[in-house]
C-alpha positions in Angstrom: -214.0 184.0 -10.6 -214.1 187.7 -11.5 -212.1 189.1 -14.6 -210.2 191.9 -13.7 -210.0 195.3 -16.4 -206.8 197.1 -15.6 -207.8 201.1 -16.4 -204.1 202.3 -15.2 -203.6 203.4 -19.1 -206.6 205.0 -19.5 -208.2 206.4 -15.9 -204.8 207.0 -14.9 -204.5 209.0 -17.8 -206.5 212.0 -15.9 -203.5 212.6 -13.3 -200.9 212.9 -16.5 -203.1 214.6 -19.5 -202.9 210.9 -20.9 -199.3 211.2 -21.4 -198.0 207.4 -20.9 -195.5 206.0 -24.1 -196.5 203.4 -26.3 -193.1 201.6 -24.7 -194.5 202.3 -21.2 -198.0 201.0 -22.4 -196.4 197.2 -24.1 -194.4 196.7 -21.0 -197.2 197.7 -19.0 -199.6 195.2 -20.3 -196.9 192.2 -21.1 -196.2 192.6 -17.2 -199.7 192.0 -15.9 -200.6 189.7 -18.8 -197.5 187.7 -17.6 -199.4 188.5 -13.8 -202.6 186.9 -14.9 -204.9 189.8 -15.2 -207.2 189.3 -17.6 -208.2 192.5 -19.6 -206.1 195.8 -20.5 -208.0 199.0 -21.5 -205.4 201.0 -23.4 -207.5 204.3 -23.5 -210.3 206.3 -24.8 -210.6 205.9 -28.6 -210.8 209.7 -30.0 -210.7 211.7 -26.8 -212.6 211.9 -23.6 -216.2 213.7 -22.8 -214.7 216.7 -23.6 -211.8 218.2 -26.0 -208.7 218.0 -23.4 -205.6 220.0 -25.3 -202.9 218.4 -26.2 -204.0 215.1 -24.9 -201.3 212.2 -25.0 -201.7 209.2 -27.0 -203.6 206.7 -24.1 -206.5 209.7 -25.1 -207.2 209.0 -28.8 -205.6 205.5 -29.3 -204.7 205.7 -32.9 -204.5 202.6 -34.6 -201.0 202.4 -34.7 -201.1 202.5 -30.9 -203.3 199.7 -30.7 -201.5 197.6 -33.0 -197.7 198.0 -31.1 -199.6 197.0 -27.8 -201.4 193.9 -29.8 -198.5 193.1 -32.2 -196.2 192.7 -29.0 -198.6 191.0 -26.7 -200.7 189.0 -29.3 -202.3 187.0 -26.4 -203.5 190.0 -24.1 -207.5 190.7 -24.4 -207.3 195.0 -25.0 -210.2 197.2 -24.4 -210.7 200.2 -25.5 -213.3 202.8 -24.2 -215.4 205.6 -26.1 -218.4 208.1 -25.8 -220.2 208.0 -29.0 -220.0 211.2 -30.5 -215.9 210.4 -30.6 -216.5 207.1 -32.8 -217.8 206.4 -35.7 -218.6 202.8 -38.1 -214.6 203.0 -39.7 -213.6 203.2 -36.1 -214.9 200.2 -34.9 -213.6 198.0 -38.0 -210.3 199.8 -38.0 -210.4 199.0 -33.6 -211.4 194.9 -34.3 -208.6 194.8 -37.5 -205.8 196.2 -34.9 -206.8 194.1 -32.1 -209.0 195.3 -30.1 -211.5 192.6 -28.1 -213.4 194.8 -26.1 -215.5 198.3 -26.7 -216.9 200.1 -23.6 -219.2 202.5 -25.0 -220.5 205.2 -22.4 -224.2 205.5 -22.8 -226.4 208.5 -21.9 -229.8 207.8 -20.2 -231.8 211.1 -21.9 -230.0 210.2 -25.0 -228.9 206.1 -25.6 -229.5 206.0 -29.0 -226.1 206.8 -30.6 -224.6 204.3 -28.0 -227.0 201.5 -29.4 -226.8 202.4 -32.7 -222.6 201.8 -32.2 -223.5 198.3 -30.4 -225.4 196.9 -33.3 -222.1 198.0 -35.5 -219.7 196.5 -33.2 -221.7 193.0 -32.2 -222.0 192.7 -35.8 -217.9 193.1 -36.3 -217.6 190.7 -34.0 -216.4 192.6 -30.8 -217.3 191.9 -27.2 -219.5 195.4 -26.4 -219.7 196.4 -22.9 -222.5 199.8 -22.5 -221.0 201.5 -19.5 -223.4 203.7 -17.4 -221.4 206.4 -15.5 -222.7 208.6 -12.8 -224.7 205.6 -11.4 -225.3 207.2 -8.0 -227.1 210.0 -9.9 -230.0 207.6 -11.7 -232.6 205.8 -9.9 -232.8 202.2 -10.4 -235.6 202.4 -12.5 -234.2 204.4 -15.3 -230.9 202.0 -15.4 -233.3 198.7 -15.6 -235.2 200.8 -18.4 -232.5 201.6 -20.4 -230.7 197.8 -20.0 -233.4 197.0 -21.8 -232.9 198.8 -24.4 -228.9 197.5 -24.4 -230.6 194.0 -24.5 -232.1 194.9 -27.4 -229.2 196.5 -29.2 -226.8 192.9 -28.6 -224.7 194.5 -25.6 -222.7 191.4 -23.9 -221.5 193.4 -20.3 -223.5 196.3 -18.7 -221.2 198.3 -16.4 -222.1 200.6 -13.7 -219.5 203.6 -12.6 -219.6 205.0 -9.2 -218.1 208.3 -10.8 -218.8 210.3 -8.1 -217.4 208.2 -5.3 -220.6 208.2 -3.5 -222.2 204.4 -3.2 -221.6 202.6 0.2 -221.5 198.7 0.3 -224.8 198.1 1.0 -225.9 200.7 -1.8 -223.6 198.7 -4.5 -225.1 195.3 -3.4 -228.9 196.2 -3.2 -227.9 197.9 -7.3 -226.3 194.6 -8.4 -228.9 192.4 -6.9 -231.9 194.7 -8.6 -230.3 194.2 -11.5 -228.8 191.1 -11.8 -233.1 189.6 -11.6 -233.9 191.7 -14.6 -230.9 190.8 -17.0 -228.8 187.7 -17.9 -226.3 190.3 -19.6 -222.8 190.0 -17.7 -222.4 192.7 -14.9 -219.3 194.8 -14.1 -218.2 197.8 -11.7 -215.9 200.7 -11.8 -215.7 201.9 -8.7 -213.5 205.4 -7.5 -212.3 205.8 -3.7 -213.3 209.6 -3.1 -214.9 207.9 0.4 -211.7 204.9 0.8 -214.6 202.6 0.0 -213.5 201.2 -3.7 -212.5 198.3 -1.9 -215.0 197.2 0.0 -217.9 198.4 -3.0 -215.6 196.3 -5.4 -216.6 193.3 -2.8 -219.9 193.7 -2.1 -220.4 194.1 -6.3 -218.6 190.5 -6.6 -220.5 189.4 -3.6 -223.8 190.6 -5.7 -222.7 189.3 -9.3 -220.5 191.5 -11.0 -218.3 189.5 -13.1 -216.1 192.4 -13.6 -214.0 194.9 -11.9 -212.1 197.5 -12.9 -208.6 198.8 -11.3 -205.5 200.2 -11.8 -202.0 200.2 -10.1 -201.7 202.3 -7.7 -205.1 203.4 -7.5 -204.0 206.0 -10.7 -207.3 207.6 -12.0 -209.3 210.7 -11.7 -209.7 212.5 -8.9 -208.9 210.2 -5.5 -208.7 207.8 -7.9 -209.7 203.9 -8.4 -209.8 200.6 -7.0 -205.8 199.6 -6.1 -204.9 197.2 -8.5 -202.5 195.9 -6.4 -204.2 195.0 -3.4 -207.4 194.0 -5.4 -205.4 190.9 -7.0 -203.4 190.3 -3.3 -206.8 189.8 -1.8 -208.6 187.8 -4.5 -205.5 185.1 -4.2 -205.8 185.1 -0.3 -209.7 185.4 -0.3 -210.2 182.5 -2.4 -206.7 180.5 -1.2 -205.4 180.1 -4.6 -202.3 181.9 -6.2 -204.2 182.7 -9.3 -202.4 186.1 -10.0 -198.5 186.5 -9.8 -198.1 189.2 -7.4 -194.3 189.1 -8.4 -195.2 190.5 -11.7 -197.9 192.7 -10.4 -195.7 194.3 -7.7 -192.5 194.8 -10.6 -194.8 197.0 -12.6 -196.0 198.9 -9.7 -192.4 199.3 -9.3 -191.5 200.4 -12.8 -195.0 202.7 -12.9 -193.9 204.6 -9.6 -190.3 205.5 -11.7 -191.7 206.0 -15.0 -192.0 209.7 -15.6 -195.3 209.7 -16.6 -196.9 208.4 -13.0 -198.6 210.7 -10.9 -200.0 209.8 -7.3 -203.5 209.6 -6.4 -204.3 211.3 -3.6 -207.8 211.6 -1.8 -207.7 215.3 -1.1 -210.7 217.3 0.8 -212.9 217.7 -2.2 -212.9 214.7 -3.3 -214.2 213.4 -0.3 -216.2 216.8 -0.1 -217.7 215.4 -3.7 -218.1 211.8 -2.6 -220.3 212.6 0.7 -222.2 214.9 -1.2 -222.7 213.2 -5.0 -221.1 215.5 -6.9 -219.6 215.3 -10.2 -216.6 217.0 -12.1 -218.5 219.6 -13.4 -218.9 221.0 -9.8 -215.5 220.6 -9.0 -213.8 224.0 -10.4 -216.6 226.1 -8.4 -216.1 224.0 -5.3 -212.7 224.4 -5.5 -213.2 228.7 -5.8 -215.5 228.7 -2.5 -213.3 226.0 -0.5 -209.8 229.1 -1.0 -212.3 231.3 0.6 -213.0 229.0 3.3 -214.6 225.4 4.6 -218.1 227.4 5.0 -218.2 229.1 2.1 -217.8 225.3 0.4 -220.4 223.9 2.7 -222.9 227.1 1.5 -222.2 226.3 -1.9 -223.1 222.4 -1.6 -226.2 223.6 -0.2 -227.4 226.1 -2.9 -226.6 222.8 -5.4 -228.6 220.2 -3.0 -231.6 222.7 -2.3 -231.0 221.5 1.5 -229.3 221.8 4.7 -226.3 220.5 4.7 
């Protein structure tokens, strides 16, 4: 069976400047714990890629954040997610003394080192390390199975691919997992993003292939189009498999009290994010697409082509 990470704190965190309550957050988790899911990550630890002002709590995770979520559902396995020029050594003990199980640490393929050095720290504290490789649709195969390698050596228990940009079909997620899966006996897991309405059937094929994790959230809340629905992930796993291993009563309730909560915001697919999923393109192209696509569809289709160097 897969293990499910619920992102709704922290990936839906995009759509609300990271904004949710540390009431919102317990209930949140206690809910889906209650549900069956098996992993919460409560948020980036220090901040995301980039400075964000005036970021909400699910953004920087303090420890006393971490400790209300563990302190009021002891039993619930919380993960917590970091680039490593946020974190430091005195993070990761302070993370493991307050609770936290799980460290996603985003690793960067022209510069892994920091991320390595941070997965020695943290195997040796004695907390589960996942390296997370975003942007997969951007890096050939090659340089992924290269730099596992390296993750291998540095004691990394989960490698995680990211379909950031939206962009991987079905048969492009299951030819990645297979490739990979001969190479490494590390656990595999996915985080896929709907900018094509194909989170769903990616998420599949990855399972299908021999991820052992997937990431969601309720809703679908995340950045840009936003993720894998959380909701209809754990509907289909139960009838998929014909066992009622998730309590959809629970799951469905919390969907309920997320949609009245004032920090929810929808995610909707809009034209650029299906613009950027067609056409593998990441955040940082987003502002300028946005500036050609006022002035009209062609000026946004002349501007994907003077990125792409071809006809569009």
């Amino acid at each position: 069976m897969v293990n499910n990470i619920d992102v709704t704190l922290r990936d839906g965190g995009y759509l609300n400047n990271f904004n949710f309550t540390t009431e919102y957050a317990k209930k949140h988790v206690k809910s889906l714990t209650q549900a069956g899911v098996e992993w919460f990550e409560i948020g980036y630890r220090n901040g995301s890629f980039k400075p964000i002002s005036n970021i909400g709590i699910t953004g920087i995770s303090p420890d006393s954040y971490i400790s209300d979520i563990h302190q009021a559902v002891p039993e619930a396995k919380l993960v917590i997610i970091a680039h490593p020029h946020n974190i430091n050594a005195n993070d990761i003990y302070a993370m493991k003394a307050n609770g936290v199980s799980l460290l996603r640490l985003c690793i960067k393929i022209d510069n892994p080192q920091p991320c390595l050095a941070l997965c020695e720290i943290a195997r040796a504290a004695g907390i589960v390390v996942s390296i997370n490789f975003t942007r997969v649709s951007q890096i050939s195969v090659n340089k992924i199975i290269e730099t596992i390698r390296l993750c291998e050596q540095a004691g990394a228990d989960i490698i995680y691919l990211a379909d950031s940009n939206g962009s991987l079909f079905p048969d492009q997620v299951s030819q990645l997992f297979h490739s990979i899966k001969t190479i490494t006996q590390l656990q595999l897991g996915f985080h896929p993003h709907d900018n094509l309405g194909l989170a769903t059937s990616n998420s599949i094929e990855a399972m299908k292939a021999g991820a052992n994790f997937i990431d969601s959230s309720l809703s679908g809340m995340g950045k840009g189009a936003g993720n894998l629905n959380l909701e209809s992930w754990l509907s289909f796993l139960n009838l998929s498999q014909g066992i009622q291993k998730y309590n959809l009563e629970y799951v469905f309730e919390q969907w309920n009290e997320l949609q009245s909560h004032h920090c929810f915001t929808a995610s909707k697919r809009d034209i650029i994010d299906v613009m950027m999923g067609i056409y593998n393109l990441s955040v940082e192209n987003k502002t300028a697409l946005e500036e050609e696509l006022h002035n009209g569809i062609n000026y946004a289709f002349q501007f994907i082509k003077s990125l792409r160097g071809a006809t569009v």
